[in-house]
PLY file of the C-alpha trace (Angstrom):
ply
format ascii 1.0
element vertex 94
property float x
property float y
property float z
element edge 93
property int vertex1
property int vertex2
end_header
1.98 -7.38 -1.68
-0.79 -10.35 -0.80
2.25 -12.97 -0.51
4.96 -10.57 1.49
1.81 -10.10 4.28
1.73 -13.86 4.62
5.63 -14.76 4.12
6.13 -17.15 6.83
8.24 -15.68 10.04
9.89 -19.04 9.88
11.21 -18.69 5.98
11.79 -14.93 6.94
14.38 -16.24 9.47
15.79 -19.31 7.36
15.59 -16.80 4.51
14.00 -18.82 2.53
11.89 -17.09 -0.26
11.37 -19.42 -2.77
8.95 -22.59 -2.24
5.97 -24.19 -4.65
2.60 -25.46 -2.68
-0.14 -27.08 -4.62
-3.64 -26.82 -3.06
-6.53 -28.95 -3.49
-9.53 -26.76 -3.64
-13.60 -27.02 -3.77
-15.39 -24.42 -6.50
-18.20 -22.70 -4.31
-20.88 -20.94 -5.85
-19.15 -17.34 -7.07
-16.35 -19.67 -8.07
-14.70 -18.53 -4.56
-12.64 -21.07 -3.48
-13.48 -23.69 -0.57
-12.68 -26.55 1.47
-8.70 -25.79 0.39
-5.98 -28.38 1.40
-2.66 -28.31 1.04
-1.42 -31.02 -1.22
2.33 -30.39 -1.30
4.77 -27.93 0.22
8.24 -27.91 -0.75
10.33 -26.74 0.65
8.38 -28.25 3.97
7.98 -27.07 7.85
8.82 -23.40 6.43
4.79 -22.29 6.87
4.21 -21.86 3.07
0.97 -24.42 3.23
-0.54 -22.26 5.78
0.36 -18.93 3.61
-1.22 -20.12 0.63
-4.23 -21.54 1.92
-4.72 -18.05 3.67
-4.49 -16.52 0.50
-7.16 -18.97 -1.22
-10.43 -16.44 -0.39
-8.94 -14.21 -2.47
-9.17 -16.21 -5.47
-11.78 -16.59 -8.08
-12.58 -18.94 -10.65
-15.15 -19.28 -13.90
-18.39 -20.89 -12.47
-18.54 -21.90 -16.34
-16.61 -24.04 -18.63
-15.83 -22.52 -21.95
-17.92 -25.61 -22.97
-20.61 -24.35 -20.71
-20.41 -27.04 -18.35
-20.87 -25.79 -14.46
-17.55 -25.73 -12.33
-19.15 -24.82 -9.04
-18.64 -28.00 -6.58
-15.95 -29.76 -8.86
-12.52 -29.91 -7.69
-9.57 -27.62 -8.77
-5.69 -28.34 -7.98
-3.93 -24.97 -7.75
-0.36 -24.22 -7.75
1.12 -21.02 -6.28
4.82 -20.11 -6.57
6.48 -18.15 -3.79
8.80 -16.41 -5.64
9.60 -13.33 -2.86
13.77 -13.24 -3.15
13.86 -9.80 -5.13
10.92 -8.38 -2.92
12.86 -9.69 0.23
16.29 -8.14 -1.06
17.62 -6.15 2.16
14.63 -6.56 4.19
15.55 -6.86 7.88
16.20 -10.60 9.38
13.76 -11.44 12.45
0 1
1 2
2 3
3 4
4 5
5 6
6 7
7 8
8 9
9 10
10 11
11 12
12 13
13 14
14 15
15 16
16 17
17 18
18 19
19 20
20 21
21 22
22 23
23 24
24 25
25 26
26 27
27 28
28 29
29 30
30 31
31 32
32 33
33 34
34 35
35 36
36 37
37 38
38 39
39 40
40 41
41 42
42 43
43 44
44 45
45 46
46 47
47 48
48 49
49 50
50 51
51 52
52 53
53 54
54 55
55 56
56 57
57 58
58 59
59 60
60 61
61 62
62 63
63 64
64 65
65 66
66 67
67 68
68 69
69 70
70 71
71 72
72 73
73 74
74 75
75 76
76 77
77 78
78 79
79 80
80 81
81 82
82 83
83 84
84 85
85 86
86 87
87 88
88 89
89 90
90 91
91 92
92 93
């Protein structure tokens, strides 16, 4: 339900409900996610950056490496996968 609120109005209309954005990301203490960039965006101009770096507060990492090594203030890449075309099935064009 987290990536229909922030489908893009501009994919809604192209109907476009598949894309693949990689963010780079900053561990903050809590292993909360900061300082996010989008990396990639494919397919581009369609608004899926901006829709996965809203959803970035809502994610949270280990603050410690399984070989007890401190994550907080290293950098993460993270890949999301809009994958909305059975969600979208029948849902009204804009």
């Amino acid at each position: 339900s987290d990536f229909t609120a922030v489908l893009p109005a501009a994919a809604r209309k192209a109907q476009v409900y598949r894309a693949r954005v990689v963010m780079l990301c900053t561990v903050g203490a809590g292993g909360g996610l900061e300082a996010c960039k989008a990396q990639s965006e494919e397919p581009a101009g369609l608004g899926y950056a901006e829709a996965a770096l809203s959803l970035s507060t809502a994610f949270r990492l280990a603050v410690w490496t399984e070989e007890g090594l401190p994550t907080v203030g290293g950098s993460v890449r993270v890949p999301l996968r809009f994958d909305m075309d059975e969600a979208m099935r029948g849902a009204p064009t804009p």
